[in-house]
C-alpha positions as a printed Julia matrix, in Angstrom:
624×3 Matrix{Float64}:
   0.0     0.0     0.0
   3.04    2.23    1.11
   4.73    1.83   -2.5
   1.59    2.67   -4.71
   1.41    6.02   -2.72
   5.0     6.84   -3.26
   4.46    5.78   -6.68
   1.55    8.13   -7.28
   3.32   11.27   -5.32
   6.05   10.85   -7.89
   4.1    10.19  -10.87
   2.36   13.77   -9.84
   5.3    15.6    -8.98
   6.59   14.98  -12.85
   3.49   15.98  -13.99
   3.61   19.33  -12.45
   7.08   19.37  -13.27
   7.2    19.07  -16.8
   3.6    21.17  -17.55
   3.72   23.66  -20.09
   4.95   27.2   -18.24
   1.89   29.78  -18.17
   3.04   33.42  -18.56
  -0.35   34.78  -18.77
   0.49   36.06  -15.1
   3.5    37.55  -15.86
   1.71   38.98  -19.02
  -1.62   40.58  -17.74
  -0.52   43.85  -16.72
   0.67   44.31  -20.08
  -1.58   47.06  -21.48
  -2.55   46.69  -25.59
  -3.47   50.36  -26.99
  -4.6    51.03  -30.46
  -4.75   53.78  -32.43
  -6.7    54.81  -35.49
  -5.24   57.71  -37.45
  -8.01   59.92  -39.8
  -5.14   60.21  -42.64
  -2.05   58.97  -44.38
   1.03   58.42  -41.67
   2.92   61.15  -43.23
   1.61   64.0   -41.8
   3.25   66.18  -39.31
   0.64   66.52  -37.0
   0.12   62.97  -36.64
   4.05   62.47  -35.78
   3.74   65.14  -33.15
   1.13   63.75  -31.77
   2.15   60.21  -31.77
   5.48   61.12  -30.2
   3.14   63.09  -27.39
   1.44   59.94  -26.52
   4.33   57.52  -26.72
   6.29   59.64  -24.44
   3.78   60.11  -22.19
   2.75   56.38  -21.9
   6.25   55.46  -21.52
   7.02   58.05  -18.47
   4.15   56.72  -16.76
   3.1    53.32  -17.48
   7.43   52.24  -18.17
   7.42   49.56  -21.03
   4.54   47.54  -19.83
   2.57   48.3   -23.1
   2.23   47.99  -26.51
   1.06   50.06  -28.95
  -0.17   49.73  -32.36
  -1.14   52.8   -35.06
  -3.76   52.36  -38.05
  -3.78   54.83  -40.59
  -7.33   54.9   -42.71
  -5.93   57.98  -45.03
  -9.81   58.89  -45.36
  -9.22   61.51  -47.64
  -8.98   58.84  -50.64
 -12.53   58.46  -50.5
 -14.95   60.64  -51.7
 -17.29   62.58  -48.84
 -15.43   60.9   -46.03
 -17.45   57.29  -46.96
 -15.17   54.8   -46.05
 -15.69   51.47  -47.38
 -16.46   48.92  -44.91
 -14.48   45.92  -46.9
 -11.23   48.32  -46.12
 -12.25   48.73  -42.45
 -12.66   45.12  -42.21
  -8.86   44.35  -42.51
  -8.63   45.59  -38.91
 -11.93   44.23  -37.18
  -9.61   41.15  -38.29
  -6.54   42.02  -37.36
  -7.86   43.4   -33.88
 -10.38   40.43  -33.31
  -8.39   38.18  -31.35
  -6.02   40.47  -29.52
  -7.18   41.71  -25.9
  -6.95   45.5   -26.34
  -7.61   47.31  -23.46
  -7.78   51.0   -25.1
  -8.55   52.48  -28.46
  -7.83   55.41  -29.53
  -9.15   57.53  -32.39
  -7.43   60.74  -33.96
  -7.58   63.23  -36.25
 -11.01   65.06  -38.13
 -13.58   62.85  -39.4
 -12.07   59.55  -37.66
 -15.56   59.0   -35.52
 -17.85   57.95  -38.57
 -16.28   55.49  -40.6
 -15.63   53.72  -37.07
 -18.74   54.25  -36.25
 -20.39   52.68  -39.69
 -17.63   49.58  -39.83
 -16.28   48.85  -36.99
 -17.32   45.43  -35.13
 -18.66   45.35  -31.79
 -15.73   44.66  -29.9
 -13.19   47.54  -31.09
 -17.09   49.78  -30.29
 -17.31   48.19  -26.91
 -13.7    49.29  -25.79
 -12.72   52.09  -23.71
 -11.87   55.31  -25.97
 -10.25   58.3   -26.2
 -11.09   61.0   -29.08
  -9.09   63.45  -30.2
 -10.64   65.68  -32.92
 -11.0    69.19  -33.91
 -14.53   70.4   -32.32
 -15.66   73.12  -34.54
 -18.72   74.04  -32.34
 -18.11   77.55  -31.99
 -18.9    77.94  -35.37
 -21.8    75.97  -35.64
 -20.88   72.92  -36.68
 -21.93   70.33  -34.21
 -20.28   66.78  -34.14
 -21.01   63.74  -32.01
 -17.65   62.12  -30.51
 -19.31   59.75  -28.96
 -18.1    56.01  -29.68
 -19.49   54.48  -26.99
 -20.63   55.21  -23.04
 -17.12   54.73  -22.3
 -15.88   57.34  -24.31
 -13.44   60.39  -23.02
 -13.62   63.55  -25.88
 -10.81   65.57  -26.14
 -11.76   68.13  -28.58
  -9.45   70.58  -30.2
 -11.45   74.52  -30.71
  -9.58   76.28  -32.67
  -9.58   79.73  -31.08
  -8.92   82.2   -34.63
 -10.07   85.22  -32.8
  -7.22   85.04  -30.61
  -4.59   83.8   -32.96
  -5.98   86.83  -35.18
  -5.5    89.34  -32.45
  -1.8    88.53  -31.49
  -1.06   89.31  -35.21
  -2.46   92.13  -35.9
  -1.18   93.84  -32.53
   2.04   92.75  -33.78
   1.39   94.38  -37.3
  -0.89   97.21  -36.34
   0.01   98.92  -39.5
  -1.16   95.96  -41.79
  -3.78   97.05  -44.41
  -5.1    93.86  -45.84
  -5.03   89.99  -44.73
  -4.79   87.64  -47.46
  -5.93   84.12  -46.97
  -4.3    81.38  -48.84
  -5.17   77.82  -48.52
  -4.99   74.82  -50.49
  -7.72   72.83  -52.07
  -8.67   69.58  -50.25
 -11.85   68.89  -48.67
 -10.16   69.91  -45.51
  -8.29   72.99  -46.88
 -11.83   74.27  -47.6
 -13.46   73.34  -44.74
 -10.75   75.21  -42.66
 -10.74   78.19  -45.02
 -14.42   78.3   -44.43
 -14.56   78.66  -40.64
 -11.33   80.93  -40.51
 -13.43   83.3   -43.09
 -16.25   83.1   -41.16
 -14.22   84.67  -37.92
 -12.42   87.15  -39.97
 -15.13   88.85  -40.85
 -16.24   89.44  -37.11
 -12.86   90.65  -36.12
 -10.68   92.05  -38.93
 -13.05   95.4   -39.25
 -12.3    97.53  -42.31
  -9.29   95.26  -43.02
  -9.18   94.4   -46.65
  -9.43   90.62  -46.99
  -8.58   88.69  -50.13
  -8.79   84.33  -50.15
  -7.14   82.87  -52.24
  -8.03   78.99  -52.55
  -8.2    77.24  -55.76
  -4.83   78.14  -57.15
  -1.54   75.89  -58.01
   0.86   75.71  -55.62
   3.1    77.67  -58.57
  -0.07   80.79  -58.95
   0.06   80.89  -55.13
   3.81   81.72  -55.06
   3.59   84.48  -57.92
   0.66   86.14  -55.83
   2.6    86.77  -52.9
   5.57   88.18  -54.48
   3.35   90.74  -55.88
   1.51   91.51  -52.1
   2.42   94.86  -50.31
   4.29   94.9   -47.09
   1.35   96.18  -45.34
  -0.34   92.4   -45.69
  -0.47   89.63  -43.52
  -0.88   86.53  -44.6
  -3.07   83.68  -42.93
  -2.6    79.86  -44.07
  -5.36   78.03  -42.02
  -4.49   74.85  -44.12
  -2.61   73.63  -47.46
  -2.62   70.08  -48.18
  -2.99   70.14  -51.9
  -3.08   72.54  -54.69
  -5.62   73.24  -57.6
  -3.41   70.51  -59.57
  -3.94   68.19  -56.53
  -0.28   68.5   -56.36
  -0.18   67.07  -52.12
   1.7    69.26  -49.9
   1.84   69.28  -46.22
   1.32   72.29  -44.48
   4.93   72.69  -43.44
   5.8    72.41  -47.14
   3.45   74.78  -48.42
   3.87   77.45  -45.99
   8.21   76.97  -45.78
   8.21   77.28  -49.61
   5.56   80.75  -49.4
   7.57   81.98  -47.4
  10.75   82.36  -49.72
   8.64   83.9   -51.94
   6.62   86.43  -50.05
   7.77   89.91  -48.54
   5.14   89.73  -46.04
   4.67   87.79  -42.54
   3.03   84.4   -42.3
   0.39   83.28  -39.46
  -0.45   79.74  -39.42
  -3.16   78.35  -36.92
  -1.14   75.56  -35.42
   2.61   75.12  -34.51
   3.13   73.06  -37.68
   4.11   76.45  -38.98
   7.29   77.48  -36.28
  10.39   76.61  -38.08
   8.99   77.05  -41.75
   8.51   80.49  -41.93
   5.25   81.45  -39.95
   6.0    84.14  -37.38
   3.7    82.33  -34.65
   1.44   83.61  -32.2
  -1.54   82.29  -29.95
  -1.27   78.59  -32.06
  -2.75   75.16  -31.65
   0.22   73.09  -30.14
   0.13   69.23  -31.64
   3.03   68.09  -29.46
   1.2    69.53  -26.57
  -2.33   67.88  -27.86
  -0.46   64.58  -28.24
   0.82   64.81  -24.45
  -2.33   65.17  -23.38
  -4.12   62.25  -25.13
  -1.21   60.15  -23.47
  -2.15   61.41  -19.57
  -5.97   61.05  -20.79
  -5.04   57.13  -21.79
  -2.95   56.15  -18.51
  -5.76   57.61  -16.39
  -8.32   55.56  -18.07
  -6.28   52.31  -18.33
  -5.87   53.56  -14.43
  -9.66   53.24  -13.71
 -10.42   57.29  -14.13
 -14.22   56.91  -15.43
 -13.7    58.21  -18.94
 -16.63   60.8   -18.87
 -15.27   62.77  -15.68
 -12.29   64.16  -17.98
 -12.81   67.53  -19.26
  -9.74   69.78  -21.04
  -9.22   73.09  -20.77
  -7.78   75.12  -24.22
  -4.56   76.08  -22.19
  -3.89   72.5   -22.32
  -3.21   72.39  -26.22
  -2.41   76.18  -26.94
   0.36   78.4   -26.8
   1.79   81.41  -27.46
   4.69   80.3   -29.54
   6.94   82.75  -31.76
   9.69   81.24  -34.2
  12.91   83.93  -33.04
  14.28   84.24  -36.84
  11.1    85.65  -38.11
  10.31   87.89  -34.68
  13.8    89.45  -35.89
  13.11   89.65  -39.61
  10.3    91.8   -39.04
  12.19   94.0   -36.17
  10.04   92.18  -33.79
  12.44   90.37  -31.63
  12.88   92.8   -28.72
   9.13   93.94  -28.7
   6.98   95.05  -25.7
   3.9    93.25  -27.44
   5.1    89.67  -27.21
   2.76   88.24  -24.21
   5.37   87.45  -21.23
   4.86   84.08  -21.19
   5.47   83.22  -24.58
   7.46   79.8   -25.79
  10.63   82.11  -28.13
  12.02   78.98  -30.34
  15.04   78.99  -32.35
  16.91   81.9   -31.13
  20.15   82.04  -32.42
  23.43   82.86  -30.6
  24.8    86.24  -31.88
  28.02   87.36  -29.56
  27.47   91.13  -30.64
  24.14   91.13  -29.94
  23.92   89.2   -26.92
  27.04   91.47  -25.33
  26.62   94.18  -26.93
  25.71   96.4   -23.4
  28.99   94.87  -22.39
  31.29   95.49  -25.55
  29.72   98.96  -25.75
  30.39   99.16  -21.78
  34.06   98.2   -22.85
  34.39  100.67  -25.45
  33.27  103.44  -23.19
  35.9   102.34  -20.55
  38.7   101.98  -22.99
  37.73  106.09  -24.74
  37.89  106.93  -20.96
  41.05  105.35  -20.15
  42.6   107.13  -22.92
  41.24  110.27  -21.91
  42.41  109.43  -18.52
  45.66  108.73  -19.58
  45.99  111.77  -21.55
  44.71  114.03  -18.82
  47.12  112.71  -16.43
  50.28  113.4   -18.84
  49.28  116.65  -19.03
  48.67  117.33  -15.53
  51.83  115.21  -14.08
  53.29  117.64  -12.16
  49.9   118.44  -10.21
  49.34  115.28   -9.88
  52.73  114.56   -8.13
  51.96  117.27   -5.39
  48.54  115.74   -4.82
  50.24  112.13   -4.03
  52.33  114.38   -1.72
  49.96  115.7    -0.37
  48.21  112.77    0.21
  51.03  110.31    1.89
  51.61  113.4     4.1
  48.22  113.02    4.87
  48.09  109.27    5.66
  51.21  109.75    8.06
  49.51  112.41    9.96
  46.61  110.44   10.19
  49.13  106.76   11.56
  50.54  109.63   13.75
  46.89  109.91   15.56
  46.55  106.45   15.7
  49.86  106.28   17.54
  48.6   109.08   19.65
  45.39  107.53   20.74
  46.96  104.04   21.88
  49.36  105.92   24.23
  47.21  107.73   25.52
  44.97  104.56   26.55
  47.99  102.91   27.56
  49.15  106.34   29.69
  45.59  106.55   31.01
  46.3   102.74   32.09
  49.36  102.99   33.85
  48.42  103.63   37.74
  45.87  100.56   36.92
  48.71   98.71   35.55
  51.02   99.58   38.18
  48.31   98.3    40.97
  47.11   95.15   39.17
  50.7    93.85   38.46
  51.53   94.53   42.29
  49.27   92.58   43.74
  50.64   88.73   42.23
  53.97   90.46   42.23
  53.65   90.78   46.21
  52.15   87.48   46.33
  55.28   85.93   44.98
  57.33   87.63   47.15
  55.42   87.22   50.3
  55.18   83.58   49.27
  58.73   83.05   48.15
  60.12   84.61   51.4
  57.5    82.86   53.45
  59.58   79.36   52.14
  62.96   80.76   52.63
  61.66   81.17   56.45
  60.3    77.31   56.73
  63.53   76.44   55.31
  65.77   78.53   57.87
  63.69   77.11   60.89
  63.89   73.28   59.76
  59.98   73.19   59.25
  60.15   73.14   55.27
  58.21   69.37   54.56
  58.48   68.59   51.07
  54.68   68.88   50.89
  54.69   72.52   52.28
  57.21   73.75   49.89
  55.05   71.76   46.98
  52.14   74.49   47.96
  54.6    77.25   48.11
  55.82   76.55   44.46
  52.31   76.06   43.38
  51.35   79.48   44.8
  54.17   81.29   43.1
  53.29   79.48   39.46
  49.97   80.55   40.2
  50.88   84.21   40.9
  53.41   84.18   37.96
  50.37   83.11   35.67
  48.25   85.41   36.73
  50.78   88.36   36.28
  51.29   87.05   32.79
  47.78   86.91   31.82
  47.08   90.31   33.12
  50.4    91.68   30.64
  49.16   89.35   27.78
  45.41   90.94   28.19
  46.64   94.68   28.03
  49.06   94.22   25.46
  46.86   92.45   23.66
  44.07   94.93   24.12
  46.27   97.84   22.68
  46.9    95.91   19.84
  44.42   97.02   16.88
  46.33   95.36   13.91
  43.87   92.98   11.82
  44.05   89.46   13.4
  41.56   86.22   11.89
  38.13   86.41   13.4
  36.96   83.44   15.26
  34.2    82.26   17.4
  34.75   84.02   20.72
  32.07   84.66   24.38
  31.54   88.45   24.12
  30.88   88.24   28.11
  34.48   86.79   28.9
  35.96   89.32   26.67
  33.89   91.91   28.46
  35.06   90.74   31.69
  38.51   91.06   31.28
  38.02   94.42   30.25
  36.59   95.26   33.58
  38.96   93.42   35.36
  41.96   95.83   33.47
  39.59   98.87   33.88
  38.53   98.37   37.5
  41.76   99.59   39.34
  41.52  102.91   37.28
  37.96  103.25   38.04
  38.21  103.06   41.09
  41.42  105.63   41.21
  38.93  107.92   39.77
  36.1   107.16   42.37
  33.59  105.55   39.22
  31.89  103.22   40.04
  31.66  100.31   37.27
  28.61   98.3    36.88
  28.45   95.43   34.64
  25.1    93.56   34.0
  25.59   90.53   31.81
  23.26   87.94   30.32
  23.39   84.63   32.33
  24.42   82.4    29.37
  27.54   82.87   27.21
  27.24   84.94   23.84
  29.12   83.51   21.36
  29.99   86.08   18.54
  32.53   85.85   15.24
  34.95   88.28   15.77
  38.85   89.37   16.76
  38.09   89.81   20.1
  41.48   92.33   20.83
  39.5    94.54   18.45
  36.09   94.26   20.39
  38.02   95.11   23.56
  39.6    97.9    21.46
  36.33   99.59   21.54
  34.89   98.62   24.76
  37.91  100.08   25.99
  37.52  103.32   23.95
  33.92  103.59   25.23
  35.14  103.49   28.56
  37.24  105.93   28.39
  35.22  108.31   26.82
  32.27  107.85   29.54
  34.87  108.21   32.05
  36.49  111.43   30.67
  32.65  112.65   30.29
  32.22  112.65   34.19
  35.26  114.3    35.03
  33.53  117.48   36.61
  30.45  115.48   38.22
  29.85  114.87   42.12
  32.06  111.92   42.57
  28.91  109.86   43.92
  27.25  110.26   40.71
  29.86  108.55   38.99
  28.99  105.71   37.18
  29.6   103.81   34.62
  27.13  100.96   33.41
  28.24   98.14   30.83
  25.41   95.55   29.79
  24.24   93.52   26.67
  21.04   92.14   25.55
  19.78   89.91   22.82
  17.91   91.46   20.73
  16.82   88.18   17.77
  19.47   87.74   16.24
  21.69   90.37   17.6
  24.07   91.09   20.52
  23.69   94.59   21.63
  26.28   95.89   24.04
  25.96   99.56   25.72
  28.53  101.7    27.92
  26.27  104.23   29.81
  27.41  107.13   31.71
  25.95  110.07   34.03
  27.72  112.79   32.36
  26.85  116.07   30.6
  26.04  114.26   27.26
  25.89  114.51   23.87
  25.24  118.27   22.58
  22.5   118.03   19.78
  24.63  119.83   17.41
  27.66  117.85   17.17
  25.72  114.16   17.56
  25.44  113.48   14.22
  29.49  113.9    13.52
  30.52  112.13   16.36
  31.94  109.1    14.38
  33.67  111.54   12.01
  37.75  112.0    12.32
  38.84  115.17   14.22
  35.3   115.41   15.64
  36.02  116.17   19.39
  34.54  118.04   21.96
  37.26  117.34   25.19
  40.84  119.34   25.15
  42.76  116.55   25.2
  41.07  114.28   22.72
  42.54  112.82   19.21
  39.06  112.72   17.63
  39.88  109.75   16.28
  38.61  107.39   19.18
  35.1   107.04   17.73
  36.03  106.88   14.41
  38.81  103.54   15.09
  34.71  102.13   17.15
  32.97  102.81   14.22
  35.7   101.33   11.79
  35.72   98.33   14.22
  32.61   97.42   14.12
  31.72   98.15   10.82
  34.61   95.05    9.78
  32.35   93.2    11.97
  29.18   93.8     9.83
  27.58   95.41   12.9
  26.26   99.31   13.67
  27.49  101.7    16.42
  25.71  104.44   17.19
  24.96  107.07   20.22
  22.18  108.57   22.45
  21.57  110.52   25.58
  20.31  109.53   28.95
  16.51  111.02   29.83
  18.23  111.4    33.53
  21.18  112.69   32.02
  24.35  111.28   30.61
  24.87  109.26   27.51
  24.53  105.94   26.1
  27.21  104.32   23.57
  26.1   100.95   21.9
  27.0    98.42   19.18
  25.54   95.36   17.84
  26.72   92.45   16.37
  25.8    89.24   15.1
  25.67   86.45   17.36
  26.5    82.59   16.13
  24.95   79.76   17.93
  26.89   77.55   20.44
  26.93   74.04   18.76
């Protein structure tokens, strides 16, 4: 019993084995599309617009599709009545394939489906894409089924009309040329029809049953006040076929007037553009119309809008053949195509610019040949200047560092005494037999500590009189505050002012060369000082404080002096601009240069209670 079941496992596990592979899984999200073209597969239209939808498919659905394009060429039968044995050939081709989309292009496509195609190509989703003449009367039915979405093309002629005769508001007559196919007609027809509603007292000529050879010796012979219109050319009284890009690149040679076409089939053969019907654009959108629908979108919610197939669209060579190039009239958002690269033109504001400088720098030249000798006792003049001016500069750090020197003298003292005291308080341990090693460890340790400290306090004031340009770095505005106070508060006190500093809690982190930052703090300082001089000494004081302020840092030196006089507060940070006996007038002016570097703003105010207020603010970077 145990064998015949391990016989019958087997024989089924071949049998799966070696059954055909299905692929109809990996197969059925492969999407089948067809399309049935109106006309022949050689017109330009149809190539724009097949290239729309391809592209469009392809970015959207990737290469899970397949799509075939039928070509009817209707316009080989007469009044658009196609013969149903022709249609037939693709009911059969089409019969057994599982299409999941069909779509029809181009004018008169919907009818000879209609009559001759079989149930199942009427019974599949559809999309339509056809010119919809209904604002002109002519009704049409796109309707191939319930399942059907329309995408139907107006052509807007008023508006195409009306960009070219703003351009051309000088233009006299319009002539009309178009060719002589059931089409051509048709199209000459409903463009006539709107020209006469909105070309006034325009002259208007159509020309449409001549050879393509008649139509070229008319135009040579039209004034330059015309514009001419071809709505369509496909073939000429000889039934000579001609597509419209033909027709209209070949009038153009000939004619000495501009061309409007009503599509962009025109841009690059001669027409100038304008408000146009864009193919390309039309194609596009009959590929986002497909993927939505092979997505599930119910085909009769879609609804177009005209900005979804037109354009304002101008061809660059013929803007500039007719002076147009650079106009104010071409709408803003218009599409400029084929604009070509001309270095003279496209620099000329900066050739002309170099032109100008080079005729100036001649003249320059000349002018200062002639007027050497001047020109030698101005640089005089001038370096004599520049050394006067180093020669304040000099003056104005001495005199901080002379103003500094009882401070100096009193700060250095104190960890100079220190050593001292310490140093002799070891040489007595050691004379008395009580010197443990540990003892004289602390001893040592006091005297580094001292030394240190006097250090620091000469590397902080030489430093501070320093005002050479050093790298700016990220730097706490309150520690470089504080050791300003620490330097200042021995000479503040010397002069019985009393210095208070309010600082924010947290550190302030700014980018800047601090020795410069403590240049001006310093300079304030003084200046609040030297502003109290002839005050009741209990009045004296001096307040230092910053605040954030967003972004900012702003730091103020306030004093109870006499203040700023009206008159002179607006030239305070000007050089020479001093109102004390012994001042450079230069102080303010080394601030404002200061913090200007810094890309920050100094300025000054008075006190409502008296005295003044000097403040700057700078940038502040965050603490990471």
């Amino acid at each position: 019993m145990m064998q015949k079941s391990l016989i019958l496992s087997i024989t089924t596990l071949l049998t799966i084995l070696t059954a055909p592979f299905d692929n109809s899984q990996q197969n059925k999200d492969n999407k089948n599309i067809l399309i049935l073209f109106a006309y022949a597969s050689d017109g330009p239209a149809y190539r724009r617009i097949l290239k729309g939808i391809e592209e469009e498919i392809a970015n959207q659905v990737g290469s899970n599709y397949t799509l075939q394009a039928e070509y009817l060429d209707i316009a080989h039968y007469p009044q658009w009545d196609y013969p149903k044995e022709v249609f037939d050939k693709y009911n059969e081709k089409y019969r057994e394939i599982n299409l999941d989309l069909l779509i029809c292009v181009g004018v008169g496509i919907i009818d000879p489906v209609k009559k001759n195609a079989d149930d199942y190509l009427l019974s599949l989703p559809t999309v339509v894409l056809d010119l919809d003449f209904s604002n002109f009367g002519y009704e049409t039915d796109f309707h191939l089924n319930n399942k059907t979405a329309v995408l139907p093309l107006k052509f807007n002629i008023d508006k195409t009309f009306s960009t070219a005769l703003s351009l051309f508001p000088e233009a006299t007559s319009i002539s009309f040329i178009s060719g002589t196919s059931r089409l051509d007609k048709f199209l000459a027809l409903v463009t006539k029809e709107a020209a006469g509603k909105i070309l006034g007292n325009k002259k208007i000529t159509f020309d449409t049953d001549l050879s393509m050879n008649e139509t070229l010796q008319l135009v040579k012979k039209l004034p330059d006040s015309t514009i001419i219109f071809i709505p369509y050319y496909t073939t000429d009284s000889k039934l000579v076929p001609y597509h419209n890009t033909e027709a209209i690149r070949l009038i153009r040679i000939e004619a000495n007037a501009p061309i409007f076409h009503l599509s962009d089939l025109g841009l690059g053969e001669g027409a100038v553009g304008g408000y146009i019907m864009n193919f390309a654009k039309a194609g596009s959108l009959t590929g986002k119309v497909a993927v939505k629908i092979l997505d599930g979108t119910d085909p009769n919610s879609i609804k177009i809008s005209e900005s979804d197939y037109y354009d304002y669209a101008f061809d660059w060579r013929e803007l500039k053949r007719w002076n147009l190039e650079n106009s104010d009239l071409i709408p803003e958002e218009s599409i400029i195509l084929f604009k070509e690269f001309n270095f003279l033109y496209e620099y000329k504001w900066i050739l002309g610019a170099i032109i100008l400088f080079l005729v100036l720098q001649s003249m320059m030249i000349v002018n200062l040949i002639r007027l050497n000798r001047n020109q030698k006792l101005m640089t005089k003049k001038v370096i004599e200047t520049e050394n006067r001016y180093r020669e304040f500069l000099h003056e104005d750090r001495s005199l901080r560092l002379g103003q500094l020197t009882a401070s100096l003298s009193h700060e250095l003292n104190q960890p100079l005494t220190a050593i001292l005291s310490t140093a002799q308080a070891g040489i007595n341990f050691i004379d008395s037999n009580e010197a443990t090693p540990e003892l004289l460890k602390q001893i040592f340790q006091k005297i580094v500590e001292n030394d240190k400290r006097g250090a620091s306090i000469l590397s902080s004031i030489r430093g501070m009189m320093k005002l050479e340009s050093r790298e700016k770095e990220k730097v706490n505005l309150n520690s470089l505050i504080d050791e300003v106070t620490s330097v200042y508060r021995n000479e503040a006190s010397l002069r019985n002012i009393k210095l208070i500093v309010n600082l924010t809690d947290e550190p302030v982190y700014i980018f800047a060369d601090g020795i410069q930052i403590q240049q001006v703090l310093l300079n304030l300082i003084f200046n609040a000082s030297q502003s109290m001089g002839k005050i009741n000494a209990s009045k004296k004081v001096i307040t230092i404080s910053d605040s954030i302020n967003n972004t900012n840092v702003i730091v103020s030196v306030s004093d109870r002096g006499t203040g700023i006089d009206e008159a002179e507060k607006d030239k305070l940070f000007k050089p020479f601009i001093t109102a004390k006996k012994e001042g450079t007038g230069i102080g303010l002016v080394i601030c404002r240069s200061i913090i200007e570097d810094h890309e920050g703003k100094i300025w000054a105010e008075n006190i409502p209670d008296g005295g003044a207020k000097f403040s700057f603010s700078l940038k502040i970077i965050k603490d990471e």
